[in-house]
N, C-alpha and C positions, 0 to 999 in steps of 0.2 A: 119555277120562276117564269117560266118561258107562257101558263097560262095566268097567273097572277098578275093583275095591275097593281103598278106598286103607287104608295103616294109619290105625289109628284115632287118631294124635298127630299127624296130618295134616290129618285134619276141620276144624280150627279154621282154618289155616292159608287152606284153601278156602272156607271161610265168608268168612272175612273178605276174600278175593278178589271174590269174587261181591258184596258187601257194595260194595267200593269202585267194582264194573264199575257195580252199579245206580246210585250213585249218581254218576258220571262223566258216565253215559249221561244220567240228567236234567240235571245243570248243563250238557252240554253242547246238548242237544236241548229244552226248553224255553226256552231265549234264543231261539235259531231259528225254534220256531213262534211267538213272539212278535214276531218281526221279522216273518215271512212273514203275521201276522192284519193288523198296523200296517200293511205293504206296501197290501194287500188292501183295508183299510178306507180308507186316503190317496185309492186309485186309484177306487173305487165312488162315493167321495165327491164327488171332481173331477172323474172323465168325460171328462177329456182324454186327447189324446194322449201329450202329455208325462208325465201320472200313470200310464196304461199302462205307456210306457217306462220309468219307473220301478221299475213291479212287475216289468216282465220283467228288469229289472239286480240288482233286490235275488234277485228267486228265481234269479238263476244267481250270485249270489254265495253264498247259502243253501245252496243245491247243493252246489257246490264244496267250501263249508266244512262239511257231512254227510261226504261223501264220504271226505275226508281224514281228518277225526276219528275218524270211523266206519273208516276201517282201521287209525288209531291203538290204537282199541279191540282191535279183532281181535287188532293184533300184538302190545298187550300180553295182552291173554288166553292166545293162544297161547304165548307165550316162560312167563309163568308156568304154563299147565295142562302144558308142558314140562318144565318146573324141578320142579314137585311129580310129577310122574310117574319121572323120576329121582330123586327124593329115594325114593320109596314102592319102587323096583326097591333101593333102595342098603338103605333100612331091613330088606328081605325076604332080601337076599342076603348081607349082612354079618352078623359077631360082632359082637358089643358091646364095647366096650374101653371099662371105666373111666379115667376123665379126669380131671385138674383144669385148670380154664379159670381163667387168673387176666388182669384187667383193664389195658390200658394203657393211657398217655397220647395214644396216638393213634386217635381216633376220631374222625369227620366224616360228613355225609351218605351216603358207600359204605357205611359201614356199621363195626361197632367192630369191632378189630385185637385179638385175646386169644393168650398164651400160652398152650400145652397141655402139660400134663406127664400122660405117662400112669402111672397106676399098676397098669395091669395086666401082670405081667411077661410075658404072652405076645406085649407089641406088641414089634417088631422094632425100630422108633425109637421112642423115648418122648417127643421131645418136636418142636418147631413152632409154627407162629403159623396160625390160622385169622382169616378176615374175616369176621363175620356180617352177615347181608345184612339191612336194615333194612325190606325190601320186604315180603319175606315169613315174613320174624319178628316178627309184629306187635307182641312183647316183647320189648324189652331186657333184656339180662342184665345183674343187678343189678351193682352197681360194687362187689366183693369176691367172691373167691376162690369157684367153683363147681363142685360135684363131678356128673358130667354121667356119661352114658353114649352112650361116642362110637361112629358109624356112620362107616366110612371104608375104603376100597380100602387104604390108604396115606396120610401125610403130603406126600408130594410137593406140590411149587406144582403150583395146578391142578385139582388134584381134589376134588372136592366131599365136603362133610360134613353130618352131620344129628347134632343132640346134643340128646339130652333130658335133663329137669330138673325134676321134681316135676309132670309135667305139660302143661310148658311144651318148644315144640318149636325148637330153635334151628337155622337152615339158613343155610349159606356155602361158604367152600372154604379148600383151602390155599393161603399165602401166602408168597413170602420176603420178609423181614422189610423187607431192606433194598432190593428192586426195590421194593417198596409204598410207602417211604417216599418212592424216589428219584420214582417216578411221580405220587406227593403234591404233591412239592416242583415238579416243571414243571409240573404243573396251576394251582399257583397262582403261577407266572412268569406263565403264559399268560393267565390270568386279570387280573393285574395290568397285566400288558402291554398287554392289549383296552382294559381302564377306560381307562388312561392315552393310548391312542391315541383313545378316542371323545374326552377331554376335550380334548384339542389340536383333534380335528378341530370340535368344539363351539365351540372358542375361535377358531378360523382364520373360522372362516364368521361371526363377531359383526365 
């Protein structure tokens, strides 16, 4: 990333990356060195042995939990400085195909499900369902009909998109309509199913 020029409808995207990592990075690491001062100051205080083994259980629990968050960090860093470096290779090597992105009723934390009809008669299929990805579009597209200029290999499931909009850079992929919904619907079986199994097992152990 760091030698890559990205397109410049990208920038933001990165900002606002960097922007969530700094601030990850402190809620996650100042509770820590707050435990570890508390640790420290208990054990100086008390001078025992037992306050010792204290500070040695909290700072290898400290540890540990650096460690893991801290490659949490990493992998999310990584997967998104991935994703925008592919969006920035797709924006560079792709046409532009005029679009209308119109809004559907299904949308949830993955991210919103939009209809594409293209209007550029050079695209081969005109039309498809993209997911935009909520992660790294730090803007929602408005809830009516949008006229975008789309980046994309193809409509296939699978393949990713970048669609601009006044400014605004919209990043996701393609989707069929009806795996996504089917995939929706066992998410929230499963979902259901866990609740309902903690509540039994909540209720069995009273």
């Amino acid at each position: 990333m760091t030698h890559t020029v990205l397109h410049p409808s990208l920038q933001r995207p990165l900002a606002a990356h960097r922007h969530l990592l700094r601030l990850l990075s402190l809620l996650i690491f100042l509770p820590m060195a707050g435990m570890m001062v508390f640790a420290m100051a208990t054990a100086l205080h008390g001078d025992t042995l037992g306050d010792l083994l204290l500070l040695a259980l909290i700072g290898g629990i400290v540890l540990v939990m650096v460690v893991s968050l801290g490659g949490l960090l990493a992998w999310l860093n990584h997967w998104t400085t991935q994703r925008l470096l592919d969006a920035n290779r797709l924006l560079l090597e792709s046409s532009p195909i005029t679009a209308r992105l119109t809004p559907t009723d299904f949308n949830s934390k993955q991210g919103m499900l939009m209809a594409v009809h293209c209007l550029d008669p050079r695209a081969v299929d005109g039309t498809g369902y993209i997911l935009i990805e909520p992660y790294l579009s730090r803007s929602r597209p408005p809830p009516e009909d949008i006229t975008v200029q789309l980046y994309c290999q193809d409509l296939q499931p699978g393949c990713q998109v970048v669609a601009l909009q006044e400014g605004n850079t919209l990043l996701g992929k393609s989707v069929d309509r009806q795996q996504y919904l089917r995939q929706r619907r066992w998410m929230m079986i499963a979902l259901v199913a866990a609740a309902l199994l903690a509540v039994i097992v909540v209720f069995l152990e009273r």
